[in-house]
SEVO-52215 format. One record per atom (N, C-alpha, C): x, y, z; residue in one letter. Coordinates in steps of 0.05 Angstrom, whole numbers, padded with zeros to 5 digits, always signed. Atoms other than C-alpha are relative to their C-alpha. Example, Ala and Ser with C-alpha at 12.3 -4.5 7.8 and 13.67 -1.06 7.14 Angstrom:
<selums>
+00018-00024+00000A +00246-00090+00156A +00018+00024+00000A -00016-00024-00001S +00273-00021+00143S -00015+00022+00014S 
</selums>
This chain:
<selums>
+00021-00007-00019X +01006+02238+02410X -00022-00021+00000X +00022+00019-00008X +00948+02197+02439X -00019+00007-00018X +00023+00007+00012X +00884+02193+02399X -00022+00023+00016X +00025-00012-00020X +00839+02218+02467X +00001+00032+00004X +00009-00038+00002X +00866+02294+02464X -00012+00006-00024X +00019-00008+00021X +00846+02296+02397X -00024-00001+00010X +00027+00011-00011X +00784+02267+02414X -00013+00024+00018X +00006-00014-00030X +00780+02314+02482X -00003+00026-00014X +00005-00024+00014X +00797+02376+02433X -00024-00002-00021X +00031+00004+00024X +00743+02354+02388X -00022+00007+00014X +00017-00003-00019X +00693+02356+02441X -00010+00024+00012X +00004-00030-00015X +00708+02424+02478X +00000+00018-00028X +00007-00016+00026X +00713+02453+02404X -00041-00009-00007X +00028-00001+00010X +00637+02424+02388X -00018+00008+00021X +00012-00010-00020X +00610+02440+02464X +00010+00030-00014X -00003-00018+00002X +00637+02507+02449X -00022+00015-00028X +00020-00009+00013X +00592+02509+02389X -00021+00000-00003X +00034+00016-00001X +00531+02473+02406X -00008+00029+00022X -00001-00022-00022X +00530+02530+02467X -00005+00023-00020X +00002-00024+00019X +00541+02588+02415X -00029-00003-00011X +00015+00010+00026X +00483+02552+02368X -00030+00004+00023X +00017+00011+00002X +00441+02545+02421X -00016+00034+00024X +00012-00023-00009X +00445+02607+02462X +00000+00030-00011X -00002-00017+00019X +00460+02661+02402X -00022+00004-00017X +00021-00009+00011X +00405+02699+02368X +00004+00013-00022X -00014-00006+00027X +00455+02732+02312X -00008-00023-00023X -00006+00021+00013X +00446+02686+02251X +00037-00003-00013X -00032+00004+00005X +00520+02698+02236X +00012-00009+00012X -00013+00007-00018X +00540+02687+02294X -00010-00039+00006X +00008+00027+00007X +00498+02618+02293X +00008-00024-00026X -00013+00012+00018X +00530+02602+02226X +00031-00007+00015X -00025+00000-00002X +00597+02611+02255X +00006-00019+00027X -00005+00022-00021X +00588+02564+02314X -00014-00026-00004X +00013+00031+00005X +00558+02507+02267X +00030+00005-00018X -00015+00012+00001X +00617+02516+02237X +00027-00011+00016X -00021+00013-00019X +00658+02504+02290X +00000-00030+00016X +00018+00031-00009X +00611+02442+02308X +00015-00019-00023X -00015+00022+00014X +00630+02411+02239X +00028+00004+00002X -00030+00009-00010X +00705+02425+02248X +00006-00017+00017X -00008+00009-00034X +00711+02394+02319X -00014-00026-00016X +00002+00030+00013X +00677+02333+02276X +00013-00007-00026X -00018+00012+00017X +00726+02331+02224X +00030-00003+00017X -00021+00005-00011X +00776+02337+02271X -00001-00028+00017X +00001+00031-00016X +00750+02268+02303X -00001-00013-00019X -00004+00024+00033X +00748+02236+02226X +00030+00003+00006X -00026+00002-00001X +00815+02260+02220X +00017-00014+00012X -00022+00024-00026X +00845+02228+02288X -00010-00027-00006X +00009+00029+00012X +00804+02164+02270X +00012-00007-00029X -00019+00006+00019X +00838+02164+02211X +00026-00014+00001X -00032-00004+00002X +00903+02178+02235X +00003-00037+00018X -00014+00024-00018X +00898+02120+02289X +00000-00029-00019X +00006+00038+00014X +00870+02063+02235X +00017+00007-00020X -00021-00002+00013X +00925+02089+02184X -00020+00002-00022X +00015-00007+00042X +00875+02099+02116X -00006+00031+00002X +00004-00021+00000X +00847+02153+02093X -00029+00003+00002X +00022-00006+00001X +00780+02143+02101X -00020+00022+00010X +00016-00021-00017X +00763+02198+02152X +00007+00033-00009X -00013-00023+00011X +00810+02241+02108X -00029+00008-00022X +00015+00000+00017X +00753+02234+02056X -00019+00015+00006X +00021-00015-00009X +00698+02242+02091X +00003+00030+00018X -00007-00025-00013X +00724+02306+02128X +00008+00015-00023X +00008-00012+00023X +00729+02334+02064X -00028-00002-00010X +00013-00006+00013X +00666+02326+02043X -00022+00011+00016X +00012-00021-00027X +00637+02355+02112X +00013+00023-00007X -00017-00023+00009X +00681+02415+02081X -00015+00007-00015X +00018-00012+00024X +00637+02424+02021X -00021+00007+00008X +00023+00000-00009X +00574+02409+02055X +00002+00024+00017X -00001-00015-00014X +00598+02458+02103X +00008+00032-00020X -00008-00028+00029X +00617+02518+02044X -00038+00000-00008X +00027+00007-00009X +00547+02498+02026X -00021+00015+00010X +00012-00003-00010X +00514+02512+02081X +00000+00034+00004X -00010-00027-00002X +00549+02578+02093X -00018+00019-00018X +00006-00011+00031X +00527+02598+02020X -00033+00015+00005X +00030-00005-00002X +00454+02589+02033X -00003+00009+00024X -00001-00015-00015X +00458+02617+02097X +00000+00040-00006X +00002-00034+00010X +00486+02686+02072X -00008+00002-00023X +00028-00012+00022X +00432+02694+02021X -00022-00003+00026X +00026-00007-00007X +00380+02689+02067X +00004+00027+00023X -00002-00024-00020X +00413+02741+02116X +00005+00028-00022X +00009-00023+00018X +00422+02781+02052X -00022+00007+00003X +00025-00019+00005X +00353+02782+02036X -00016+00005+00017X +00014-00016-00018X +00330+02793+02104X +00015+00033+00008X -00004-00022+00008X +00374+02857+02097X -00006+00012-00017X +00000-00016+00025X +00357+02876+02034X -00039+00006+00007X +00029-00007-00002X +00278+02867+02054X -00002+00023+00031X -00001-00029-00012X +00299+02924+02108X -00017-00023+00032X +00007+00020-00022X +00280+02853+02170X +00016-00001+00022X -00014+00015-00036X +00304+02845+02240X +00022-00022+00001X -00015+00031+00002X +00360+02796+02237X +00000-00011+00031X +00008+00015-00025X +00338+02758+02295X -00017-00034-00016X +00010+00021+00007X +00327+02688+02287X -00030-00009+00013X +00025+00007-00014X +00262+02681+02329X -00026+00017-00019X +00017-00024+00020X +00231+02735+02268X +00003-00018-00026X -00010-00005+00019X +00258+02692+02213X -00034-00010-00020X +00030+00008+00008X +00185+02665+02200X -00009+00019-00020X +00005-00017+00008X +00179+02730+02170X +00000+00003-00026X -00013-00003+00025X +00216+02718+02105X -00011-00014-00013X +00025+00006+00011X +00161+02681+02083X -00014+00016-00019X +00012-00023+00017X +00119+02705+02018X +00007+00022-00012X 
</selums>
């Protein structure tokens, strides 16, 4: 296969999440379409990989994997403890969780 569908599917996978990220007010739902953002950019390491033959993009798309576990992590702790402090999960409130 060509290089450019990858490429093309990389694209409509990160539009698809930058959209989610940007018009979603869930924070779960905003976690779950950043991660769809870094997939759709490991999936363009990966094909850059694949076309120059190393593994270099294999690497670093692993370690956008961790970073992305990560993020997740600290994410659901703060939506914990805006559940647990009985808060609005609305991201335009999160100012709240302050103090």
């Amino acid at each position: 296969m060509n290089i450019a569908w990858f490429l093309v599917l990389s694209a409509f996978i990160f539009a698809i999440g930058a959209a989610g990220v940007m018009t979603r007010r869930n924070p779960l739902v905003i976690l779950l379409c950043l991660e769809l953002m870094l997939n759709a950019g490991n999936l363009a390491l990966i094909a850059f990989s694949r076309m120059w033959g190393n593994a270099d993009g294999q690497v670093f798309a692993l370690i956008v994997m961790v970073v992305a576990a990560c993020e997740v992590v600290v994410g659901l702790g703060v939506i914990v403890a805006m559940y647990r402090r009985r808060l609005r999960i609305d991201v335009d409130e999160m100012s709240e969780l302050r103090g």
